[in-house]
Structures are given as structure tokens and as C-alpha cells.
N, C-alpha and C positions, 0 to 999 in steps of 0.2 A: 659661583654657585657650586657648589659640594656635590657630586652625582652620588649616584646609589642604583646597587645591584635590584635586580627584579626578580620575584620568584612566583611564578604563577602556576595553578591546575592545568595540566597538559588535556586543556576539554578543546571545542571548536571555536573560532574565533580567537583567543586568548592561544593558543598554539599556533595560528600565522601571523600572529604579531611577536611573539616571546620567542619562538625558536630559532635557535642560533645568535641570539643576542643576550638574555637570561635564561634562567634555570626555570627547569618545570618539572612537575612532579603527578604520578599518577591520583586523579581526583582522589579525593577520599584518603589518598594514603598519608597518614598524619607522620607515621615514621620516615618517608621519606623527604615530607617537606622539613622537618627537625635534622635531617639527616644535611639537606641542602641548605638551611641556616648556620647548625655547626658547620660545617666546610666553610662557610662564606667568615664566618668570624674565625677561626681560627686559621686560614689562610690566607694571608693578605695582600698576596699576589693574585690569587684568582678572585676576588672581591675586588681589586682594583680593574683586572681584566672586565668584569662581568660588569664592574657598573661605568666603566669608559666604554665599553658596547650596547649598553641600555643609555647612556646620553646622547649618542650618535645613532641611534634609533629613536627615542624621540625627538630627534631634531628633523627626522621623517613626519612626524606628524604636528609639526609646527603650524598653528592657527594660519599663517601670512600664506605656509604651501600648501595649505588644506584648503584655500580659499579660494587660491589661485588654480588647484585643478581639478575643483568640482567648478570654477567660467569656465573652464576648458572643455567639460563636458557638457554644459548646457549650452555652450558656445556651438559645438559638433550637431546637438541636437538640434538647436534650432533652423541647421543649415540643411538639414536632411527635410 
């Protein structure tokens, strides 16, 4: 599988998932998301960085561990 870098609108929800792993860019600013694509193609050391930290971040929200600890919480729950 080929990873690949992530570049998301630095809004809520979408910035505690994307930061420190890919690049975010203020909503709206169309300059600076073009600004974080040229970087990422012309540089391909940090495209390799960004998208070797964006595959190791979705390996956090892998179906099998997403499964497994939302029983964990209905498990908690129902013990209360």
C-alpha cells in the first residue's frame, strides 16, 4: 500500500486528528493550502515524512481498534 501525505482545514475536529501527523492550513486560505501542496511535491523528503506519519496515524483508527474500544466502553458502561 503507497501511503500519502494529509492536508486538512485547521477547523475542530479535523485539527485533533491531522495535527502533528499532516499539514493544516487556515480554513479558507486557498494560498496557503497551494502553498502546503507545492512544499509537499517539491520536496520529497517531507512528503515522505508527512505521509509515513499520516499511515501510522491511521493505523490509530483501524476498523478491528475502533471496534475493540468502543466494547471497552460499553463494557465500563454497563458495569456502572
Amino acid at each position: 500500500m503507497a501511503v500519502k501525505p494529509f492536508i486538512a482545514s485547521d477547523v475542530p475536529g479535523l485539527r485533533e486528528i491531522v495535527n502533528g501527523y499532516g499539514m493544516l492550513f487556515k480554513q479558507g486560505d486557498v494560498r496557503q493550502l497551494g502553498e502546503n501542496i507545492v512544499s509537499l511535491y517539491s520536496d520529497r523528503e517531507l512528503y515522505g515524512r508527512i505521509a509515513t506519519q499520516c499511515a501510522g496515524r491511521a493505523q490509530e483508527f483501524d476498523i478491528e481498534i475502533m471496534v475493540g474500544k468502543y466494547i471497552d466502553v460499553y463494557g465500563r458502561l454497563l458495569q456502572t
